[in-house]
N, C-alpha and C positions, 0 to 999 in steps of 0.2 A: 591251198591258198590261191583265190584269185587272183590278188596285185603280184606287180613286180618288186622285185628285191633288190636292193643297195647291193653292189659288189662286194664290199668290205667284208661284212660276217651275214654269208647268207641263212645263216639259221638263227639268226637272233630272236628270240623272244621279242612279242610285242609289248612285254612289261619294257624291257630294255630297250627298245626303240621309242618309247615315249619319254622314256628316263634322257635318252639323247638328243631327243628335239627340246625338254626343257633344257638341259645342258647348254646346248648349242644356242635357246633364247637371250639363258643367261648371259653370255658369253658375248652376243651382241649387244645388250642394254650395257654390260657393262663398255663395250668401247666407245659407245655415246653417253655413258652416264644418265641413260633415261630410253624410256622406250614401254609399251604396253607388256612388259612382262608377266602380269598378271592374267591376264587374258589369254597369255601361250603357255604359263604353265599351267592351267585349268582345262585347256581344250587340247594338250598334248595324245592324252590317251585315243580321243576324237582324232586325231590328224595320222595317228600311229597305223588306229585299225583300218583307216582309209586308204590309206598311200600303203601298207603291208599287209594287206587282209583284204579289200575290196576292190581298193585299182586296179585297172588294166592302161598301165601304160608304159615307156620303151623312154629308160632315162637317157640314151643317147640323142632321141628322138623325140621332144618335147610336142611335136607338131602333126605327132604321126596320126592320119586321120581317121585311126578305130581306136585312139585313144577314149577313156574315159572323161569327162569334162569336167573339173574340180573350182569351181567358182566360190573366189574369196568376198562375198559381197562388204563383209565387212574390215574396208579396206585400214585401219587403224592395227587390225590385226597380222599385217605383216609380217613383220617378226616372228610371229608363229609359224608361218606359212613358211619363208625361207629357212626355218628349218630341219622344215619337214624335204622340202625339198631340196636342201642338202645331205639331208639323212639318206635320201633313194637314190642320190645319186647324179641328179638335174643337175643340179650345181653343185663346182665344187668346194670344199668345205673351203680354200684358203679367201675366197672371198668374204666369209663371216668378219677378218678383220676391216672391210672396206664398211658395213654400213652404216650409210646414210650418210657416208661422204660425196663431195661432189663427181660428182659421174659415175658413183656406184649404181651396180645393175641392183640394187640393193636400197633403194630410198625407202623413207621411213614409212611414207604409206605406198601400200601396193598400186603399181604402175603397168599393164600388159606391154608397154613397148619397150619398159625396160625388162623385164625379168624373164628368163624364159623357164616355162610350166606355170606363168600367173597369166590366168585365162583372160581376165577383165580387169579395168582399175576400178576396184569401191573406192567406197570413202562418201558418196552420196548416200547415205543409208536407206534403204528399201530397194534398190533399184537391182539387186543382184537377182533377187528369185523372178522378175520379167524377164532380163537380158537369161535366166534357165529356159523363161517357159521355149522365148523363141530359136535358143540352140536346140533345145529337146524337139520342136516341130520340123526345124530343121534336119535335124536327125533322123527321126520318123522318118521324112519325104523322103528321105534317100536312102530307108532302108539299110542305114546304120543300126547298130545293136548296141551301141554305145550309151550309156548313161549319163547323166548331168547330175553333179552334185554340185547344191548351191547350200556354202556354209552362211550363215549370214546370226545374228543378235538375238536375244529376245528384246531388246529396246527397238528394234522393224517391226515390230510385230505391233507396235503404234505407228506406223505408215500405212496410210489408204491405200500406199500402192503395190505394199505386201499381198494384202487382200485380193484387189485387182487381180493379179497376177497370180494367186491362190484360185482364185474363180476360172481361169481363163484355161491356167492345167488340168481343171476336171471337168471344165467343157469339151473340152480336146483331148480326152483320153491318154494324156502322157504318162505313161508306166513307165517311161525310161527317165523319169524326173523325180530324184531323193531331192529332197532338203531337211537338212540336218538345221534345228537351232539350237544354240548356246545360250542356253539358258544360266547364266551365272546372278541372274538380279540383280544385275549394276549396269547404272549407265548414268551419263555425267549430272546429273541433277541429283540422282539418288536411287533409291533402289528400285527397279525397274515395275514392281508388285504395288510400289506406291505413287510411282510420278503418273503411271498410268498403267493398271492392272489387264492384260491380257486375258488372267484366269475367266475362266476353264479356258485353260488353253489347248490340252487333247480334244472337246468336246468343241472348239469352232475349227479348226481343221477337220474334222468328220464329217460335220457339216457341210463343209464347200466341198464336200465330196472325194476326201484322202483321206490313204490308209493310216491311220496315227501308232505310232509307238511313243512311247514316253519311258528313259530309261537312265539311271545312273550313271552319265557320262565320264564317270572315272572308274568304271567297274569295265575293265578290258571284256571280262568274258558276257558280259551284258550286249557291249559293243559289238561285239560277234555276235550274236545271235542276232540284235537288232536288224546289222546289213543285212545278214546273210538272209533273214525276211523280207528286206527290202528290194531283193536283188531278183527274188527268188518266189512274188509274191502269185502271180500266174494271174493275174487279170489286169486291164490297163487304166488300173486307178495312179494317180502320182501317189508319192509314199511321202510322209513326215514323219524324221526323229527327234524329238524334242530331248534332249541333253540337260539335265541338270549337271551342273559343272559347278565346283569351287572354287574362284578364285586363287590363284597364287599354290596350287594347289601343288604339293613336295616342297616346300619353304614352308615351317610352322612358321616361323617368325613374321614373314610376310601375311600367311594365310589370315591373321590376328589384325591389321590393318584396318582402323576404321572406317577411312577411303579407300575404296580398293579400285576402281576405275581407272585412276590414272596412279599405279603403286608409285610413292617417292619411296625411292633406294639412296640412301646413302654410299658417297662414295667407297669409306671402309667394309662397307655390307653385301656388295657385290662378289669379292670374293667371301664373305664370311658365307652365301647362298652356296655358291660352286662345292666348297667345304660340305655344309648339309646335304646337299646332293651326293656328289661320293661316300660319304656316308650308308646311304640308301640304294647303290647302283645293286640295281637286278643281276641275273643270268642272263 
């Protein structure tokens, strides 16, 4: 295994490490009674194989500079993100009761000067895979080995400056630049295939000159193979995995939502979720 490991149980499965970053998501929508839950239990298994499978980085050291570079561009995704990186160890778990209280290192969209292991603040959408190209050239120039992963939507994938930014990585040979998208088909107008259809979307990333995979984002052992392609591809094209992901994904009852963008959870239904989850807790 590439990444570093959580202290707690260093042999955990990365079934069971995805199963505890949805936990831990739930766990904070519930103490604000609202939060993008749905989008962190879909892209859990994504954040599992990355942070336990693919990263290279030092939880006590969030800054250490042969770290791996894990860019949230889609800053609304928070929640997901924190915790994941209370799962490794970044942070620690008793902060989960603070968020998106005031002066939580924990606000509700990701913030880089509040949080530490949140590389950039999104929240502007498209703007994360540029802020990769120029850490990854960055990188390059100094002869870092380090990687840039930029998670970012399939609803960027309707920004010009997606694109842009997509052009500028295979002008410049950046092999040390993943980006992963979440492709869940939602985003707030509607489903992302109809507000404005992307497809083929393996077939225009090829095009601008990157490796494409295209892969079952809740199939862990997919996920592993994908990286470890990605990681391991031997020439200096940038890599794209495009992720199909579910939605609300380990909640049937949620996953059935005909909104699923922004999931409304009931107050009584937050813990009735924590319920189905233990239900299903892995090895």
């Amino acid at each position: 295994m590439n990444g570093a490991t959580a202290p707690a149980i260093p042999n955990m499965s990365l079934a069971r490490r995805a199963w505890e970053i949805r936990r831990k998501a739930v766990r904070m929508g519930e103490v604000q009674g609202q939060g993008y839950v749905g989008q962190a239990l879909g892209v859990a298994d994504v954040l599992a194989v990355s942070y336990f499978h693919a990263l290279n980085f030092r939880p006590a050291d969030p800054e250490w500079e042969g770290r791996d570079r894990f860019l949230l561009s889609i800053g609304h995704y928070a929640i997901a993100l924190y915790a994941a990186l209370i799962e490794a160890g970044i942070l620690p778990e008793a902060e989960l009761e603070t968020y998106g209280a005031d002066d939580s290192r924990l606000p509700m969209s990701g913030m880089a000067a509040y949080t530490p292991g949140m590389e950039i603040t999104g929240g502007s959408l498209g703007q994360g895979l540029g802020i990769g190209v120029g850490m990854a050239m960055g990188l390059k120039a100094k002869k870092n080995p380090a990687f840039v992963y930029n998670l970012m939507s399939d609803g960027e994938l309707g920004e010009g400056s997606t694109w842009e930014a997509a052009m500028a990585a295979a002008h410049h040979r950046l092999g040390n630049l993943i980006c992963i998208v979440d492709f869940n088909d939602q985003q707030a107008d509607g489903k992302s295939t109809e507000t404005l259809s992307s497809e083929p979307v393996h077939d225009k990333w090829a095009a601008f000159g990157w490796h494409v995979q295209r892969v079952d984002g809740n199939d862990i052992d997919a996920l592993v193979a994908a990286f470890d392609t990605a990681r391991n591809l031997g020439d200096d094209r940038p890599r794209a995995i495009i992720c199909d992901t579910l939605m609300c994904k380990g909640v049937p009852f949620l996953e059935t939502r005909e909104i699923t963008h922004f999931v409304r959870v009931e107050p009584d239904e937050w813990q009735k979720a924590l319920t189905v989850l233990d239900e299903t807790r892995p090895e």
